[in-house]
Each structure stands twice: as C-alpha cells, then as structure tokens.
DRENDRENPA-608219 format. One record per residue (C-alpha): residue number from 1; residue in one letter; chain; x, y, z. Coordinates in steps of 0.001 Angstrom, whole numbers, plus 500000, padded with zeros to 6 digits. Each point is the difference from the previous one (the first is absolute). Example, Ala and Ser with C-alpha at 12.3 -4.5 7.8 and 13.67 -1.06 7.14 Angstrom:
{1, "A", "A", {512300, 495500, 507800}},
{2, "S", "A", {501370, 503440, 499340}},
***
This chain:
{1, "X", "A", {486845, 552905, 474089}},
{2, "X", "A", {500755, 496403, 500159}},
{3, "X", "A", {501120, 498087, 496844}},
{4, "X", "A", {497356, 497753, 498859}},
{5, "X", "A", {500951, 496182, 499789}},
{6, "X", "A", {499180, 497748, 497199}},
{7, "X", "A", {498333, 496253, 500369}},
{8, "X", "A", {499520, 498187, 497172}},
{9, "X", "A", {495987, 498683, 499983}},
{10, "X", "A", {501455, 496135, 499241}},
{11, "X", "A", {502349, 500825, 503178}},
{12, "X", "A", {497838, 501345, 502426}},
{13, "X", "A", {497240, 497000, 499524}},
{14, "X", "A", {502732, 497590, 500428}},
{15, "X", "A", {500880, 501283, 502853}},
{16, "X", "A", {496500, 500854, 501554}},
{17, "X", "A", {498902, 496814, 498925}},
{18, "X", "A", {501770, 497947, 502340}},
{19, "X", "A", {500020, 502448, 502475}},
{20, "X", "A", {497863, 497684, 503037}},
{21, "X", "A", {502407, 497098, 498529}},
{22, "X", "A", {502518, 502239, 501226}},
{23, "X", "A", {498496, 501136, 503005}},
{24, "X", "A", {499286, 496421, 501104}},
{25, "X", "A", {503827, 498840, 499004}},
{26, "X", "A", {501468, 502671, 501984}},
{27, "X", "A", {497759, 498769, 503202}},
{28, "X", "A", {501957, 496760, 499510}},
{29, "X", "A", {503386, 501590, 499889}},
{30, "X", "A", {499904, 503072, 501856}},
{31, "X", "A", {500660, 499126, 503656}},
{32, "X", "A", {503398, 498131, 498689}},
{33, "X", "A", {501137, 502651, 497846}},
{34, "X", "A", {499979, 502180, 502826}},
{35, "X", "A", {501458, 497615, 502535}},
{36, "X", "A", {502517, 498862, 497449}},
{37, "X", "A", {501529, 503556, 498476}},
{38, "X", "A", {502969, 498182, 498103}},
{39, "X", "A", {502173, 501834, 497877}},
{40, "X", "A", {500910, 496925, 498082}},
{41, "X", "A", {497998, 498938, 497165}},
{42, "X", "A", {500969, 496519, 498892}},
{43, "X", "A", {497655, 497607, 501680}},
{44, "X", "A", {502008, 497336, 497914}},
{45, "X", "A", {502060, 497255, 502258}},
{46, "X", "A", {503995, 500610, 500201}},
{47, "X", "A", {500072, 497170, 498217}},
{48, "X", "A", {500850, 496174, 500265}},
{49, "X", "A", {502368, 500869, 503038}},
{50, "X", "A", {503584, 500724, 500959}},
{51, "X", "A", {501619, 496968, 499492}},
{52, "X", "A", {499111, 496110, 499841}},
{53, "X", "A", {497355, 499584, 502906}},
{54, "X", "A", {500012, 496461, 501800}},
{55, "X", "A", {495775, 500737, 500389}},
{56, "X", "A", {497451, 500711, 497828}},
{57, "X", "A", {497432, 500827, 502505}},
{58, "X", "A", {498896, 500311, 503887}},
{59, "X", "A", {497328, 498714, 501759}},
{60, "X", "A", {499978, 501654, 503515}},
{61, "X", "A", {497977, 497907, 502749}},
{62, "X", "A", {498943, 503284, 502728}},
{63, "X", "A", {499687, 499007, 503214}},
{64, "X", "A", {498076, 503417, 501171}},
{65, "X", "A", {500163, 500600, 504176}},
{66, "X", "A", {503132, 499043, 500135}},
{67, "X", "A", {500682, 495903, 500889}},
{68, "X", "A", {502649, 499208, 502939}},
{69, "X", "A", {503380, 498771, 499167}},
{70, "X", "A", {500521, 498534, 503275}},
{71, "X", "A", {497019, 497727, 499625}},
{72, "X", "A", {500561, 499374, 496214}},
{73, "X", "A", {503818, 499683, 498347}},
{74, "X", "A", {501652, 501431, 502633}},
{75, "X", "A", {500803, 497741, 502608}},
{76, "X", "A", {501793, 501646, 503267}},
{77, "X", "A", {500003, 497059, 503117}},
{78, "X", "A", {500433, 502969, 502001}},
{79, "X", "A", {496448, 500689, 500356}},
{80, "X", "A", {499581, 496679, 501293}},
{81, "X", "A", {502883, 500279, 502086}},
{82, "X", "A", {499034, 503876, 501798}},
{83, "X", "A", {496502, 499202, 499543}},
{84, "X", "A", {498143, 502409, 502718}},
{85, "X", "A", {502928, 502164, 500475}},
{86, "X", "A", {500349, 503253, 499871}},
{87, "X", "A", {502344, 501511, 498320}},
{88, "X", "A", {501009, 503441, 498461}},
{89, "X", "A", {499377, 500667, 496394}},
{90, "X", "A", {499937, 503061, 497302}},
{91, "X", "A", {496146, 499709, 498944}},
{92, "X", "A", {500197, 502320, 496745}},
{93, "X", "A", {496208, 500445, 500760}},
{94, "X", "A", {500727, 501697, 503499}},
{95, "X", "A", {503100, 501598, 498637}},
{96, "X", "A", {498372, 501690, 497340}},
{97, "X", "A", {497252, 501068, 502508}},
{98, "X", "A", {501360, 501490, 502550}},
{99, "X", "A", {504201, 499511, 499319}},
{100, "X", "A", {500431, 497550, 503150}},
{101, "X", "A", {501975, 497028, 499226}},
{102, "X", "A", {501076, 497113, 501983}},
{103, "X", "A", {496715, 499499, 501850}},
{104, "X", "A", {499462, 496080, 501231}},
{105, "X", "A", {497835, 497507, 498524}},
{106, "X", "A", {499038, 496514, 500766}},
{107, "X", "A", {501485, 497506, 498037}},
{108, "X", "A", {497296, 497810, 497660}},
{109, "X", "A", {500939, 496517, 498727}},
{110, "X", "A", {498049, 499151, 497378}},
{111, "X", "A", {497187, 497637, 499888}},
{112, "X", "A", {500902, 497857, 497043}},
{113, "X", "A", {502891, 497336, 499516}},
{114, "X", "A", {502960, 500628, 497501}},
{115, "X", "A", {502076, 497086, 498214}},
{116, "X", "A", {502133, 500046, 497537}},
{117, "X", "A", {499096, 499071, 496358}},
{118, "X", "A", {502209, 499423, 496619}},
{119, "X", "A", {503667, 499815, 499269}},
{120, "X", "A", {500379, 503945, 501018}},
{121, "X", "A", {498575, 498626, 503539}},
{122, "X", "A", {497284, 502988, 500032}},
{123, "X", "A", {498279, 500637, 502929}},
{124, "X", "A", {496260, 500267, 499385}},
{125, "X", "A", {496994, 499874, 503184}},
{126, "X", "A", {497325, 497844, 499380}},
{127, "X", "A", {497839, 502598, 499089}},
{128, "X", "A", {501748, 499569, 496361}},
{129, "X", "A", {500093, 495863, 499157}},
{130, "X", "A", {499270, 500608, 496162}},
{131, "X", "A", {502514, 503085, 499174}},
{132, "X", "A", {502362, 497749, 502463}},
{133, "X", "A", {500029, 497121, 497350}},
{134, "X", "A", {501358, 502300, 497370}},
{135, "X", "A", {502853, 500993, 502277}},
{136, "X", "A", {503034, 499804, 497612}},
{137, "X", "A", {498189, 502217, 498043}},
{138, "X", "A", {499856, 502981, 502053}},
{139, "X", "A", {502509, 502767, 500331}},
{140, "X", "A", {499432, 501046, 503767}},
{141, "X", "A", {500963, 503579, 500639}},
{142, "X", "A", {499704, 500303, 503990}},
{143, "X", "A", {501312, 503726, 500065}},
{144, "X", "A", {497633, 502160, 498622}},
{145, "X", "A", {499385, 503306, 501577}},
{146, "X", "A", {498100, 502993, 498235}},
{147, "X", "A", {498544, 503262, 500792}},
{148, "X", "A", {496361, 500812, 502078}},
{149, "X", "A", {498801, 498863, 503138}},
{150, "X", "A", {496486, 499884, 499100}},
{151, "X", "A", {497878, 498311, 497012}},
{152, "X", "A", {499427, 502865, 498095}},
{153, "X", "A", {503573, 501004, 499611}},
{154, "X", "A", {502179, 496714, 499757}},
{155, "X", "A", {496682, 498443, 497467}},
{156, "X", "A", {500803, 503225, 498144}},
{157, "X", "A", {503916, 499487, 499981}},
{158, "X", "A", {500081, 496365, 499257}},
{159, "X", "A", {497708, 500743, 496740}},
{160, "X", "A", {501327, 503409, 498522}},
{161, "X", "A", {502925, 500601, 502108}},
{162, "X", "A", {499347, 503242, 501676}},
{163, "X", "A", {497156, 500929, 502531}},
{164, "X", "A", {500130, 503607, 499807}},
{165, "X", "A", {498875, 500594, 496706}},
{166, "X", "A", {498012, 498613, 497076}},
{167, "X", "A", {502911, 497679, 498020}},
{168, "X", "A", {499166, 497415, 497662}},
{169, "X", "A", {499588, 496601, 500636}},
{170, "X", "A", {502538, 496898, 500083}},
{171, "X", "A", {497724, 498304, 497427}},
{172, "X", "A", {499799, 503266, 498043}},
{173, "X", "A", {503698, 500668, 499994}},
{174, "X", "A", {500474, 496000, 498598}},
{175, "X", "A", {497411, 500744, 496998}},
{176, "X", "A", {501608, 503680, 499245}},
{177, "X", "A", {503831, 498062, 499585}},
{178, "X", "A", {498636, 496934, 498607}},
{179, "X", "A", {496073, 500401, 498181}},
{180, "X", "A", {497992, 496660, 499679}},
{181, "X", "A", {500886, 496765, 498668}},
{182, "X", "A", {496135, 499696, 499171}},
{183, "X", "A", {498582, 503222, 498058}},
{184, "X", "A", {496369, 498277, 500714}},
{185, "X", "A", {500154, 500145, 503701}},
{186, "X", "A", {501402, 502794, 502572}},
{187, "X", "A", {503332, 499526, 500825}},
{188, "X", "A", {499736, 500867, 503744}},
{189, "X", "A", {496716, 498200, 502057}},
{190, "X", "A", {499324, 500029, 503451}},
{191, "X", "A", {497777, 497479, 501472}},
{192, "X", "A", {497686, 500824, 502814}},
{193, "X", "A", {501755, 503398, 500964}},
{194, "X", "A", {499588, 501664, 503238}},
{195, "X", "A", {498289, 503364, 499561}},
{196, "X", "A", {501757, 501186, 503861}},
{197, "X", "A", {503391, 501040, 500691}},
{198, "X", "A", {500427, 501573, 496723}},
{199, "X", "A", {497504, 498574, 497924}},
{200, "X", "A", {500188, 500348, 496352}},
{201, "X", "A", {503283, 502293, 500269}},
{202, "X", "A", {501517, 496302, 500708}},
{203, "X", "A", {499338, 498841, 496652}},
{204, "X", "A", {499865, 503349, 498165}},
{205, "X", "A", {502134, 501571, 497591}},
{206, "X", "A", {500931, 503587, 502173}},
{207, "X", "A", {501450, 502333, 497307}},
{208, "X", "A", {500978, 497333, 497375}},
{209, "X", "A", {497466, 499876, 496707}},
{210, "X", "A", {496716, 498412, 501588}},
{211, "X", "A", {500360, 497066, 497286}},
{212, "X", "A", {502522, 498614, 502953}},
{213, "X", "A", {497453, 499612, 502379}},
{214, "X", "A", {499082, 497124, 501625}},
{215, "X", "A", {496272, 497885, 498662}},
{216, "X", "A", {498150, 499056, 503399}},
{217, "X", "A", {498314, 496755, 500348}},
{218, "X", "A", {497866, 498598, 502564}},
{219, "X", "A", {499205, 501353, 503392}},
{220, "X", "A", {502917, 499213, 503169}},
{221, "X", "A", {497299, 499059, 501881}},
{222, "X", "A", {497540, 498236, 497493}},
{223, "X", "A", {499828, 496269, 499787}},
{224, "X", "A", {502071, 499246, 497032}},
{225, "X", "A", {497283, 499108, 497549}},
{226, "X", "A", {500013, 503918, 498725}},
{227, "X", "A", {503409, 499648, 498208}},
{228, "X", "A", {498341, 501063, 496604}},
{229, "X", "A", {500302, 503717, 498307}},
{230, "X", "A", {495920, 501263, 499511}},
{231, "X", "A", {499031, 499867, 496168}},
{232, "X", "A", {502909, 498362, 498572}},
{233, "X", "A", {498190, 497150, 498888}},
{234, "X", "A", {498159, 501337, 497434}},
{235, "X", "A", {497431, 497622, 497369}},
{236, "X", "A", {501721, 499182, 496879}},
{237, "X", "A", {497094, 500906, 498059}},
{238, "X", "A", {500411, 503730, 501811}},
{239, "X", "A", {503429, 500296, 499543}},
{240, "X", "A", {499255, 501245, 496270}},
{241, "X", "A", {498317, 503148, 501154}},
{242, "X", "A", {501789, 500676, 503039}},
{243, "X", "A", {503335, 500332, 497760}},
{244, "X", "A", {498739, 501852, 497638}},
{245, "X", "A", {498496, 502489, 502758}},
{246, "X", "A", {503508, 499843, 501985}},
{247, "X", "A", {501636, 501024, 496523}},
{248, "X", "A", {497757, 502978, 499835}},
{249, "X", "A", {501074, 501350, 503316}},
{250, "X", "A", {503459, 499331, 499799}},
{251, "X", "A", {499950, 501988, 496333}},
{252, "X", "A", {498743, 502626, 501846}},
{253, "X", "A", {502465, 499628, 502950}},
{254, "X", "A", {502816, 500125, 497849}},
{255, "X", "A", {499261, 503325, 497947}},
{256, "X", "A", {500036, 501641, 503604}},
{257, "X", "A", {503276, 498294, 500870}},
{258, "X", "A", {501558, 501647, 496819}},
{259, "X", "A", {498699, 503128, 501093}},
{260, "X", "A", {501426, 499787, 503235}},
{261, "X", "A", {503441, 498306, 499388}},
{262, "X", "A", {501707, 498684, 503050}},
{263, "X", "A", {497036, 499323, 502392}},
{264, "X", "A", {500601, 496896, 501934}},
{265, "X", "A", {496953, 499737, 501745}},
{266, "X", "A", {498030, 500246, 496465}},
{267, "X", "A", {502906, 497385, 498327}},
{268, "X", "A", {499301, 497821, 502796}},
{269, "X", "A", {496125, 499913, 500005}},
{270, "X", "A", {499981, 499337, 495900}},
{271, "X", "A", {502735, 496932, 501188}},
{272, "X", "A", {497325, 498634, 502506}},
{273, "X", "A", {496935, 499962, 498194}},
{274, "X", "A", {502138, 498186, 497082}},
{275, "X", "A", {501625, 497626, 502493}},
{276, "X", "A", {496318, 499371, 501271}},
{277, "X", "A", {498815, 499532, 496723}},
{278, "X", "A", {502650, 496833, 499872}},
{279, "X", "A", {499189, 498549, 503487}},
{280, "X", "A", {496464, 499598, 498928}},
{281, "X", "A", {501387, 497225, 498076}},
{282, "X", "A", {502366, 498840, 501180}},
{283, "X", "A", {499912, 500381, 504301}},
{284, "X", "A", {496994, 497842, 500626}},
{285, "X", "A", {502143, 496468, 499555}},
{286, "X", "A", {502629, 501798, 501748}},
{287, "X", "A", {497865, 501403, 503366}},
{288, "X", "A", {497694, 496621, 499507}},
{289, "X", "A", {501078, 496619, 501640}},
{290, "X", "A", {497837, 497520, 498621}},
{291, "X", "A", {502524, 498015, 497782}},
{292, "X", "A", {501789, 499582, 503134}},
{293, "X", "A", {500238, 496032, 501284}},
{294, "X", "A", {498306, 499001, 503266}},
{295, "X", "A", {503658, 499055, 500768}},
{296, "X", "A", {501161, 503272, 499992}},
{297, "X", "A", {497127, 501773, 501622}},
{298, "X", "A", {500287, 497821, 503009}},
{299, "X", "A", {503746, 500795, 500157}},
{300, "X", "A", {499215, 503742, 500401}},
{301, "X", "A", {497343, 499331, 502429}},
{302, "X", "A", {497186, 501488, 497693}},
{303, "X", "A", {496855, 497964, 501329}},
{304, "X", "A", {501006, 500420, 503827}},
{305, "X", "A", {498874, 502806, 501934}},
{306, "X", "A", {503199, 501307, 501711}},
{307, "X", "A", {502292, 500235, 496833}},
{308, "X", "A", {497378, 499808, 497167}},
{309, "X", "A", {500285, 503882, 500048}},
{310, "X", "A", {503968, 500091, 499726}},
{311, "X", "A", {500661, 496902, 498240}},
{312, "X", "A", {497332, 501698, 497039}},
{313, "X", "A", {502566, 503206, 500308}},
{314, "X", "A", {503184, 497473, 499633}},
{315, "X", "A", {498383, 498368, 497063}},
{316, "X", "A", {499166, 503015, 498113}},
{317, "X", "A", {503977, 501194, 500737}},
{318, "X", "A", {501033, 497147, 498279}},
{319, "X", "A", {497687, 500102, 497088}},
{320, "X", "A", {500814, 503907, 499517}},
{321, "X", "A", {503472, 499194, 500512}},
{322, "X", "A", {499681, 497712, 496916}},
{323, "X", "A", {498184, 502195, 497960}},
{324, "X", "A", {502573, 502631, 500355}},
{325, "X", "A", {499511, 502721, 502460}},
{326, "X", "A", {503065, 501152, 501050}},
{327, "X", "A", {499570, 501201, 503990}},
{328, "X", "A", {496956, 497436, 501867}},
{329, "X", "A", {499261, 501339, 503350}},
{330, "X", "A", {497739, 497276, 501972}},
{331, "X", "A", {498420, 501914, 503212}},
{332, "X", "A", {498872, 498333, 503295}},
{333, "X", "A", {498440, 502480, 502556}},
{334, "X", "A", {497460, 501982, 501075}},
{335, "X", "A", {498563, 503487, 500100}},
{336, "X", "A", {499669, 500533, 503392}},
{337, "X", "A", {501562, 502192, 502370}},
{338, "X", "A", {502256, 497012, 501376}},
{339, "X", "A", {501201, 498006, 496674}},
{340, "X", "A", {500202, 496626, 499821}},
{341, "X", "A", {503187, 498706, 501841}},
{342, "X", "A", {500158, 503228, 501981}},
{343, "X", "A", {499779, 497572, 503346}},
{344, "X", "A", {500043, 503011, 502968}},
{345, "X", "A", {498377, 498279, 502349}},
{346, "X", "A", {499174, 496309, 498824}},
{347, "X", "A", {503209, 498417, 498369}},
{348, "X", "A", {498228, 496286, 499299}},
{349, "X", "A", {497970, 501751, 497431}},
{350, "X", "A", {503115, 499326, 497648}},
{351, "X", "A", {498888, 496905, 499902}},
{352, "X", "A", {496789, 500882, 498355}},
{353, "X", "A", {502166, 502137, 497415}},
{354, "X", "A", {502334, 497027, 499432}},
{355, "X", "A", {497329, 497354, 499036}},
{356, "X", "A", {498598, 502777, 497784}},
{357, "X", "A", {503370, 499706, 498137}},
{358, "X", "A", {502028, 497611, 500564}},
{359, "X", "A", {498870, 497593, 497545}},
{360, "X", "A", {499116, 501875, 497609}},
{361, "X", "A", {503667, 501377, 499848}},
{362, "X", "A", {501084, 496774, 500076}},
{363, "X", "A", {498097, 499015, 496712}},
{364, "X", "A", {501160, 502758, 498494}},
{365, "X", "A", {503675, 500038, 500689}},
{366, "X", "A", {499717, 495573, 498888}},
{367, "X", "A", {497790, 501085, 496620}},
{368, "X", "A", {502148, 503055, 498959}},
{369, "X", "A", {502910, 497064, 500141}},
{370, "X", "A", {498355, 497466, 498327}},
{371, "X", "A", {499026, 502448, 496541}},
{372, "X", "A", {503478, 501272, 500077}},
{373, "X", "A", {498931, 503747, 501038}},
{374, "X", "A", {502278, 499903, 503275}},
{375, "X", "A", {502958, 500220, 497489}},
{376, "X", "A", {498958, 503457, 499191}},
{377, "X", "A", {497361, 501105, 502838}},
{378, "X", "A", {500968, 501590, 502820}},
{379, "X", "A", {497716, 499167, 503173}},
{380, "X", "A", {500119, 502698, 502731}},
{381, "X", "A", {498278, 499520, 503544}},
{382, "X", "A", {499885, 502044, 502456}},
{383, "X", "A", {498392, 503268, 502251}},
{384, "X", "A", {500541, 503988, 500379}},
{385, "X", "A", {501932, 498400, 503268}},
{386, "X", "A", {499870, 497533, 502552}},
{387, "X", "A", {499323, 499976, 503543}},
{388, "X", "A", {501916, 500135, 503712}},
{389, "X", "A", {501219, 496955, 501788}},
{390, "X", "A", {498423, 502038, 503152}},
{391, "X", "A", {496697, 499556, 501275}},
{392, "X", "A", {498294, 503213, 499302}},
{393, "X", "A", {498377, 502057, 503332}},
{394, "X", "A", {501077, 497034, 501290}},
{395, "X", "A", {496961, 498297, 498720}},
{396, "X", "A", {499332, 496972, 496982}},
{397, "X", "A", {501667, 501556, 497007}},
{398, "X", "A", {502833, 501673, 498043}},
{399, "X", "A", {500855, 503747, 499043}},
{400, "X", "A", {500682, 501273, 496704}},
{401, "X", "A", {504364, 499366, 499421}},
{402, "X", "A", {501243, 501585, 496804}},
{403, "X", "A", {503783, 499385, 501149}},
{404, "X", "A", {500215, 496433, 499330}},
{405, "X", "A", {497647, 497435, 498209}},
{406, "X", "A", {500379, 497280, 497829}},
{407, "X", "A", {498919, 500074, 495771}},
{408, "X", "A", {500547, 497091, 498007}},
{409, "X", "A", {500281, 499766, 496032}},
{410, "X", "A", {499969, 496533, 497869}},
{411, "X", "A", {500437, 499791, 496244}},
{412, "X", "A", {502452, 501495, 497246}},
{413, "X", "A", {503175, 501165, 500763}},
{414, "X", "A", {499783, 499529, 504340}},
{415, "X", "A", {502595, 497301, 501583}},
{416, "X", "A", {497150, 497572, 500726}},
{417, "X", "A", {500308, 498734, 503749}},
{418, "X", "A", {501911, 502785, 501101}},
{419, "X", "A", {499324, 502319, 502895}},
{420, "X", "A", {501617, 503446, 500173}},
{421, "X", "A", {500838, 501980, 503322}},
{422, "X", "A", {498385, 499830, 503220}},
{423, "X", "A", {498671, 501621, 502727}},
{424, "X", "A", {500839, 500181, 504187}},
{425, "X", "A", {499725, 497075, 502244}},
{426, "X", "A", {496498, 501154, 499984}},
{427, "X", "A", {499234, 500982, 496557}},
{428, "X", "A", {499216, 503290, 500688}},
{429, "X", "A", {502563, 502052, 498137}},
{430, "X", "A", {501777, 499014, 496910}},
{431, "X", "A", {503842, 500063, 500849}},
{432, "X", "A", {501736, 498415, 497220}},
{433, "X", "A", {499934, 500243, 496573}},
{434, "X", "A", {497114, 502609, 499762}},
{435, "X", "A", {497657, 500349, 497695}},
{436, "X", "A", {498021, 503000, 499788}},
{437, "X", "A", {496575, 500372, 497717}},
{438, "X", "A", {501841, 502204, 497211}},
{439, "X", "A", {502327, 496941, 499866}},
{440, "X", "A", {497634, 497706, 499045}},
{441, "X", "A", {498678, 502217, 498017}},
{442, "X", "A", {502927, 500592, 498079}},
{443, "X", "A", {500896, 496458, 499947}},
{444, "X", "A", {496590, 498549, 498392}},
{445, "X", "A", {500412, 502671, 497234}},
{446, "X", "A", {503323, 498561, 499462}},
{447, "X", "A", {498878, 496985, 499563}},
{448, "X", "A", {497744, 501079, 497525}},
{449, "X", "A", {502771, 501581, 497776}},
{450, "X", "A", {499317, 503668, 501547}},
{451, "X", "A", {502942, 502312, 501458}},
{452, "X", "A", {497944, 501638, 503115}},
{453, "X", "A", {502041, 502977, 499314}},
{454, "X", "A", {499340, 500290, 496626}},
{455, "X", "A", {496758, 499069, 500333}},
{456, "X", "A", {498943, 503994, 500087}},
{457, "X", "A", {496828, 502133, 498798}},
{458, "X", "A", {500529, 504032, 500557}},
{459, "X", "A", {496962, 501711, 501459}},
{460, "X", "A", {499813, 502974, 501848}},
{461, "X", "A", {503622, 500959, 499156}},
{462, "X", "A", {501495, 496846, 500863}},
{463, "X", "A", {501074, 496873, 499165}},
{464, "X", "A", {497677, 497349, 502150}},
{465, "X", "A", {501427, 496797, 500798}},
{466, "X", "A", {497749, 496626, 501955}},
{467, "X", "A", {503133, 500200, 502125}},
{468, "X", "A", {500298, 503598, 500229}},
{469, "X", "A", {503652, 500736, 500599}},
{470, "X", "A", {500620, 496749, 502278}},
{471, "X", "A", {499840, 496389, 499441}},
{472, "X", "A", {502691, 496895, 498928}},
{473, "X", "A", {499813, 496863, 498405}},
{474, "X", "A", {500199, 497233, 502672}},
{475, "X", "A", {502019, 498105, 497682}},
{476, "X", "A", {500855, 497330, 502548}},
{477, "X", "A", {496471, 498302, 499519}},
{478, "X", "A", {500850, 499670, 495986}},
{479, "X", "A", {500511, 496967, 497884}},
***
C-alpha cells in the first residue's frame, strides 16, 4: 500500500490558487526552456569585462543580401581593364555545388566611378558620397572572408557564429560579458530585423539565460515610422494601478521561482516584466523623436522618401546609443526571397540600396562625432558577404563571394583612415592579411574589454565560445 502524503490546507490553496497563473507563465517560457536546456544557472553578466575596453557599446549597420565590394570600397581597375573577358575563376557557389572549380566567367566592370577621399586616400564609388566625407574615420578591412555560400548560412554565421546549430547571438554574447549600462532599457535592440535567413535565432539568446536575448523593434521592411515598443506609453494617471497590478504578479512569480531554484527561463521572464515595467516610463522619450531639431531631421533624411525609412533607424541608433544600450543593431533589408543588395541579375539596383543609406550613415557617423559618442561607440557596417567581380550566367549581376569582401568599422579604439588587407587584382579572393568572420568577431569583443576565449558559457557538456575554438584579434587595425 502506498504511503499517504501530507499537504498542508494553507499549502495546497497557495499553490492551486495560482495554478492558470502558472499555466499561462509556463506558455510564455516553455518553448525556450526546451530549446535552451542549459546547465548553468547564473543568468547574471560576467561582469564589467576582462580588462579596460576602448568601447562601451556597438551599433552594427546590416547590410542584408549581401552589397558588392567591387562596386562599393573595393576598387580593382581590373574590371575596367578585362571588362568582357572571360576568364577562369573558383565560384565557391559552383564549387560547393557540384566540386568544379576553375570554370570561366566574364569579367564585369562596375558601373559607378571610384575616387579617392581623405588623408588615408580611400577609395569609395559614387554610390557612397556621404560615408565618403567621413573617410578618415573609417577603418577599411578589404579581406574578409567567412563561412556559407548561401543567405541562410553566412546571415547565420555573421550573427551567432555557427550555422549548424542554434548558438547565441553576437549581441547576446556582448550583454552576457558586459549587462546594460541602462537598467531601464534592453541592453541588446535590433531595429527592423529580418525574419529570413535565420530569423529571430539572429538576435536570440541560443542556450544562454533568455534575459540575453535580443528586444525587436520595428519591421525590416516597414517604413520607419513603427520604431515604438506597443503599450509602453502608458497614462500617468494609469500608471498607479498598473504597478500595483504588475506587483501582484510578480509576488506571485517569485514564490514559484523559490520553489524552483535555478530556472532561467522563469528568472528571466520575472526580469522582463520588471524591465518593462521601467520602459513604460522611461522608453517613450527615448523611441520618440519629437525634441529632435528640423536641422537634424533633414540631416538624416527623415522627411524624404528614399532615406526617411533608414535615416529614422540611424536616428533612433544614436538616441539608444545615448541612453545606454550596449549592442544597437540598425537593419536595412527585406523579407523576400532575394534580400535587399542580393543583385543576381540587376547590379544598378545598388544604387537604389545606396540612396536608401548613404546619407543617413553619413549623419550618423558626423552626429555620433559631434556629442562625443564616437570616442566610445563602435560603428560596424557591413553584409553576411559580398559579391563576384564576374558577371553571373553571364548576365546583369553578381554571385554570392564569401572569400573576399570588404567591412569597415569607425569609432573607439580603430586606426581611423586606415585600410587593412586586400583582395586579387579583381577583388575576388582575399590574399593578404585575412580576415575571417571569427576574427572580427573576436576582435570587436576585444574592443569591448572581452577575451573571446574566455568569453565561455558550458551547455550541453561543453564550454561554448562566439568564436568556437577559432578566431584572433586583428590587432593591426588597433589604436
């Protein structure tokens, strides 16, 4: 006969009361506890760093399809020169299809002008006047190669650092080593994120606590004026009553969390609905832009139809970057099958994609200066990879080419004006001083005060790394 168990009455209406509270907070959590399975429980950050960081934060710029070197910062006068040749090249798209290499492809100059700007003498096409004029502020890195030949893969890679599996994000990975400067506002947003190649796995927190993840805002392909988070702006004469019913819940939520000790995913949803709590006071002057000058709107191209979109994005980068949040990521693209500056078979289209962001880049490289945030921001543009010098099918546009492509960084603690390794005559493949993705990876962590090898979370058995067991600081692009 089994042995009867004992509930105390007080007990057992505690813990039936609540029960459809329960229910409904497990809903919210379950699907990441099971994805996440961690067998770590601190969801707290490793702290302020691993040594004195030259950057307090990052605002990443994604360029989603994948924008051509050879017709951006990359300028090869071979193109001009074989223009209409054909000649024989490794396509890593063909290779990786059916193991053929050297096949021949006709040579494609590109459509736009280069000249040289600045004391570094960059070389930037005319698709770029207004990132041009802050040339001796950019670090140029013309040798970046990385893993994937298709979106999917290299958009996963160039985010979390692995395609094969579900890893956390580069933005989560910055807010587990370094936490928030602002305890009122996330400390990881992207803006306008893709929901393709990867989706929300590109700004989510894998196995590390969920608290990492990344807070979404906007649509990639909405028209800028939705940068606002739904029901933050609450009345003032409702805030009263919506504390004191957020206190209730979060009473509750906490005598389950001391029940079950060490749950993340619980930890982490009790450390949202507080953080929201906070943003409903204190994220509308942040996500609004009305105190901004007419001056400054104009700059960013808010008011004219090609950039008002982007330059809104910019804006809000620079007014989160002010306010705090520690990784910014600022997304132009699209959600179709063919993203953005993924030019197959009709290159000019860059040049839609460049007045989309050209100025507003511009602005916001010039304003970050101006405040005094360039000192300590870190600006990083650039794709998942850039594109062949080659016509493709011998037709109007450019291939995928993960094997050389050009990144550029501006800000704290990069040589300003300084351009780092190149590719061939064509700028196809990078040949010296290489730079592959878990380098720059493990280089903007540096910069940040974080040891990419240290950096470490152990799930499944293992210690799990951004940079897995690869990637070096590029130290020759330092201050």
């Amino acid at each position: 006969m089994s042995e009867s168990i004992s509930i105390p009455r007080r007990r057992l209406l505690e813990a039936t009361g609540c029960g459809f509270g329960w229910l409904a907070a497990q809903a919210l959590i379950g699907r990441s506890a099971n994805a996440a399975g961690s067998e770590a429980s601190d969801t707290a950050p490793v702290g302020p760093g691993h040594f004195p960081a030259r950057a307090k934060r990052i605002i990443f710029l994604f360029m989603q399809g994948g924008p051509s070197q050879v017709d951006t910062f990359d300028y090869k006068p071979s193109l001009a020169k074989h223009d209409g040749e054909s000649i024989p090249f490794d396509d890593s798209r063909v290779f990786a299809n059916s193991g053929r290499r050297g096949d021949t492809h006709r040579v494609m100059k590109s459509p736009w002008e280069f000249r040289q700007y600045g004391e570094g003498g960059h070389w930037v096409s005319d698709l770029f006047p207004h990132v041009a004029a802050h040339s001796d502020r950019l670090c140029m890195v013309h040798s970046m190669h990385t893993e994937g030949v298709a979106h999917g893969p290299a958009t996963l890679f160039l985010h979390c650092g692995a395609s094969n599996s579900i890893r956390p994000s580069f933005g989560s990975w910055v807010h587990f080593g370094l936490g928030s400067e602002n305890e009122n506002l996330p400390g990881f947003v992207t803006i306008g994120p893709p929901m393709g190649n990867g989706g929300t796995r590109n700004f989510g927190s894998g196995f590390l606590p969920a608290v990492h993840q990344g807070t979404p805002i906007g649509r990639v392909d909405g028209d800028g004026t939705d940068l606002l988070i739904r029901n933050a702006d609450v009345p003032a004469a409702e805030l009263e009553d919506t504390h004191r019913r957020l206190d209730f819940v979060q009473r509750l939520n906490r005598q389950r969390f001391e029940q079950r000790s060490g749950d993340n995913e619980l930890d982490a949803m009790i450390r949202s609905y507080e953080l929201a709590w906070r943003m409903q006071t204190h994220s509308p002057e942040v996500f609004g832009i009305a105190d901004e000058t007419p001056e400054t709107l104009r700059e960013y191209g808010i008011g004219n139809k090609p950039t008002d979109a982007f330059g809104r994005r910019c804006l809000m980068a620079r007014r989160l970057c002010e306010a705090g949040v520690r990784f910014i990521q600022v997304n132009y693209g699209d959600n179709s099958a063919n993203p953005a500056w993924d030019q197959h078979s009709n290159l000019p289209k860059h040049a839609d994609h460049a007045l989309a962001v050209d100025q507003p880049i511009g602005a916001l490289l010039g304003d970050l200066a101006r405040r005094g945030l360039l000192d300590d921001t870190l600006v990083w543009w650039g794709g998942e990879f850039g594109r062949t010098p080659y016509a493709q099918a011998n037709g109007t546009g450019r291939d995928h080419n993960p094997v050389g492509f050009t990144s550029w960084l501006a800000g704290a603690g990069v040589k300003p004006g300084y351009h780092h390794g190149e590719t061939d005559e064509f700028g196809h493949r990078a040949v010296s001083q290489k730079v592959h993705m878990h380098d720059l990876h493990a280089t903007l962590l540096h910069l940040l005060g974080l040891d990419h090898e240290r950096l470490t979370f152990r799930h499944a058995g293992r210690d799990f790394r951004l940079t897995d067991v690869y990637g070096r600081i590029v130290r020759d692009i330092l201050v």
